[in-house]
N, C-alpha and C positions, 0 to 999 in steps of 0.2 A: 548316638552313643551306642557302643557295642559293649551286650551284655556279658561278655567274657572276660574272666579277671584280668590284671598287669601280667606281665612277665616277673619271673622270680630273680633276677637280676637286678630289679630295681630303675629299668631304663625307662619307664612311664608309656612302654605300647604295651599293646594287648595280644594276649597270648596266641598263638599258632591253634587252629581249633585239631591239629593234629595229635601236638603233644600235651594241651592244656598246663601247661608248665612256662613256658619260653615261647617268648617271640619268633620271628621266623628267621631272624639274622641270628640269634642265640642258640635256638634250636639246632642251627645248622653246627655253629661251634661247639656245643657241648653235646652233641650228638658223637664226633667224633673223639672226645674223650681227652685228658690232659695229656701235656706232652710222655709223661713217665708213662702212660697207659698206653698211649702209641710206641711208644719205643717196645716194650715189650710185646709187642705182638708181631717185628721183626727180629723178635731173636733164636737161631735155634741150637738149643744146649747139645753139645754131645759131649764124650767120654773127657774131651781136653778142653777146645776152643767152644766159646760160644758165640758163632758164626752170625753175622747182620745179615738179614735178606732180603731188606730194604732198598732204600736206594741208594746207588752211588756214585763217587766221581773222579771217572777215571782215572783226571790227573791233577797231582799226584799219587799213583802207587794204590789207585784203587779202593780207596778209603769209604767206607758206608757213609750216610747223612740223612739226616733229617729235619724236617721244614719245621720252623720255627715261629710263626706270627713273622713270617715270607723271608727268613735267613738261615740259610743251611748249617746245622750245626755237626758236627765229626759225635760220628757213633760211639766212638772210645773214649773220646773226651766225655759224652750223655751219660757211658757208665759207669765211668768213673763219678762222674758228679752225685748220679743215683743213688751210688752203693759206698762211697767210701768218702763223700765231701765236695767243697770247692776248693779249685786248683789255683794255688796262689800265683799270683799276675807276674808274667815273664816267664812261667814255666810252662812245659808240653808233658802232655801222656805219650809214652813212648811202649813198644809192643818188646814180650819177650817171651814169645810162645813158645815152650819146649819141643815142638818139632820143626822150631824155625819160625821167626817171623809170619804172620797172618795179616794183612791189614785188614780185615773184616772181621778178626777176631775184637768182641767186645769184654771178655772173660778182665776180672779187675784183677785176677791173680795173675792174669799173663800182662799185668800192666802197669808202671812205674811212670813215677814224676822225677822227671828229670830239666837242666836247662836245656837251650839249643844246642850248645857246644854237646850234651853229654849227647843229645839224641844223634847228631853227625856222628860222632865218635864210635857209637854202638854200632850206627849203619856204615861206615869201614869197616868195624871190625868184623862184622856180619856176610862183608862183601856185598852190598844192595848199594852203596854208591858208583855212577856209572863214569863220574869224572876222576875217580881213584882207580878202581879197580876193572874199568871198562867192560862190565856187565850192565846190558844194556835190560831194560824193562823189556817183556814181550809187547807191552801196548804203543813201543815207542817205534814208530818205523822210521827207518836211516838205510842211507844207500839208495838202491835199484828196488826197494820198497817202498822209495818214497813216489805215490802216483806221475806227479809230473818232471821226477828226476830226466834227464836228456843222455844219461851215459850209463854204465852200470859196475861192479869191481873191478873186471877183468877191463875195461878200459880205461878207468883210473890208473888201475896198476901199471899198464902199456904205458900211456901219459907220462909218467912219472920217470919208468925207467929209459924211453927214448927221449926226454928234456933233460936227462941226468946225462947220457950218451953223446947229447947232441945239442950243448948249451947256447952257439952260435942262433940257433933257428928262433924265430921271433913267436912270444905266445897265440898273436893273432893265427900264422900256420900252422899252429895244434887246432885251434880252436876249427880253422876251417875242417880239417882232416876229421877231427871226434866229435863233428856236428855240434858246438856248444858253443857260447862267449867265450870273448877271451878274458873277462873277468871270472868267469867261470873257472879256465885254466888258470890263471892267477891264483886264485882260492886253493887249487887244490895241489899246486906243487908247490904251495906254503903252508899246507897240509891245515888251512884254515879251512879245510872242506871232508868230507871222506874221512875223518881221522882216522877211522875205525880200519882203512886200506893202507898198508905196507906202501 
């Protein structure tokens, strides 16, 4: 028998002779602190936006997160729960940060509960959707940026305007000529490809 008290959680082992408190699996977890106590130690206030510096992901749009008892939860969404309640079910936190959209910004004044329909709607009107307004995200590579793309604009555009010129010629002799499939040519003078190219 080991003369060292239980753990203060009530799990029936014996304390970590480190913290004389908590076992050595408890230890570990309440060493780091509750979820509200982590969140705030990625946050940094300034003049407007208070900015996550934690972790994030990527896609979509770059949004902060943090781990949960092991489920990523959206930083905006943590702030709002923290400082202003629970978000009734089917709704989103949507961003309305006076110098423009932030998605790192956690700030509860620069943030509203709205449905999905209202969040799409804000982001048209904002211009951040890429299927309306064809501004693309910086994170999102398309074109002769995509690593193993085989063609680049200026051959697209060639493509298009000699199969426009010269409708007779069958896609496989594009395809030979611009080094690619001919499903590839298919794609892309049905502009199911390239949209973003004239």
């Amino acid at each position: 028998m080991s003369d060292l008290p239980l753990c203060q959680c009530g799990c029936g082992k014996h304390v970590s002779k480190v913290t004389n408190q908590f076992c050595y699996g408890h230890r570990r977890r309440n060493h780091r602190g509750t979820p509200e106590e982590r969140f705030w130690k990625y946050v940094n206030k300034t003049a407007t936006c208070w900015l996550w510096t934690g972790a994030t992901q990527a896609i979509p749009y770059n949004y902060g997160v943090l781990n949960i008892k092991g489920k990523l939860h959206r930083a905006h969404r943590l702030a709002w729960q923290f400082l202003k309640g629970p978000i009734p079910d089917g709704y989103e936190i949507c961003h309305n940060c006076p110098d423009g959209d932030n998605p790192l910004c956690v700030n509860p004044e620069h943030l509203f509960v709205g449905t999905h329909k209202d969040n799409m709607l804000d982001c048209i009107a904002k211009g951040r959707n890429p299927a309306v307004t064809d501004l693309h995200m910086p994170t999102r590579a398309r074109g002769s940026r995509i690593g193993t793309s085989s063609m680049n604009e200026e051959d697209v555009a060639a493509l298009r305007q000699l199969a426009k010129a010269h409708p007779e010629i069958k896609q496989g002799t594009w395809a030979k000529q611009f080094k690619t499939s001919q499903a590839n040519v298919s794609r892309i003078l049905l502009y199911q490809a390239w949209k973003h190219v004239p």
